[in-house]
C-alpha positions as CSV (number, residue, x, y, z in Angstrom):
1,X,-7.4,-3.3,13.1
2,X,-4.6,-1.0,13.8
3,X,-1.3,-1.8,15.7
4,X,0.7,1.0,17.5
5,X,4.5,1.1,17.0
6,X,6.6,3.7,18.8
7,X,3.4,5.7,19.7
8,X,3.9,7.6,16.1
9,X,2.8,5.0,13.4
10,X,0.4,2.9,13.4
11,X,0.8,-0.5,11.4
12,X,-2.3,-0.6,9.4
13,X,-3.3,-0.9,5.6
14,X,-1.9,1.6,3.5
15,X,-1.7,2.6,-0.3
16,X,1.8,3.2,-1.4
17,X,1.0,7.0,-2.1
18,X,0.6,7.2,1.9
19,X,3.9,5.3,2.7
20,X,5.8,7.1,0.2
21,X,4.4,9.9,2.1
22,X,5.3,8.7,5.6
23,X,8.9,8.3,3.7
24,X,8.7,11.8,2.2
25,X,9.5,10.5,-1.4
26,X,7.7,10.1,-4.7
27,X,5.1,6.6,-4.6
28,X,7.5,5.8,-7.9
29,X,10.8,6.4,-6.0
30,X,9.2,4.2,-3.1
31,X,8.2,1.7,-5.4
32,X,11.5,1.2,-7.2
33,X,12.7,0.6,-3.5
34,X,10.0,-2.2,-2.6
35,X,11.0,-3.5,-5.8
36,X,14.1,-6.1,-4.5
37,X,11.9,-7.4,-1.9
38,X,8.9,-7.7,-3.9
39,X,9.3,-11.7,-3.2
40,X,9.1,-11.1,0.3
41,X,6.7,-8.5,0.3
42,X,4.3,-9.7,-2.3
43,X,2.1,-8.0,-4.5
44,X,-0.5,-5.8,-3.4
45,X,-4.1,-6.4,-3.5
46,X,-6.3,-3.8,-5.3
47,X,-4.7,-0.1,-3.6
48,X,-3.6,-1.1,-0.2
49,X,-0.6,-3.4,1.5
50,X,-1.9,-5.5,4.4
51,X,-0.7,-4.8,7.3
52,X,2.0,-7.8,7.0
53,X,2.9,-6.6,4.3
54,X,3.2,-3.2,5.6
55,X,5.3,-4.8,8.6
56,X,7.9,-6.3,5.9
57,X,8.6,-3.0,4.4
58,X,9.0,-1.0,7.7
59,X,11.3,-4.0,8.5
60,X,13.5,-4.1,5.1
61,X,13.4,-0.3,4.4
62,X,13.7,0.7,8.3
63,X,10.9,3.0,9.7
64,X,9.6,6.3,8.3
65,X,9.9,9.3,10.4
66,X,7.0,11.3,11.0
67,X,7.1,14.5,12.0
């Protein structure tokens, strides 16, 4: 199941090596920035974030630009 948001991204499971990717950063550096809202965002089950998840990081870090 896969959501479209502003016909570029599509809110859907993804490991953090892909969003760090759609952030153009390190999956560390990304990390570190999940890190304060780790309560809201919860932990991650096995490699990927849920796509809630996903949704409360593109809401507290703002929205990657792709290119």
């Amino acid at each position: 199941m896969t959501t479209e948001i502003n016909n570029t991204i599509h809110l859907k499971a993804y490991s953090i090596g892909e969003l760090a990717k759609m952030y153009d950063i390190n999956w560390r550096t990304l990390k570190k920035w999940i890190e304060p809202f780790e309560s809201e965002v919860g932990k991650r089950r096995g490699r990927f974030y849920t796509i809630i998840q996903v949704k409360v990081i593109f809401e507290k870090l703002g929205m990657p630009s792709i290119d």
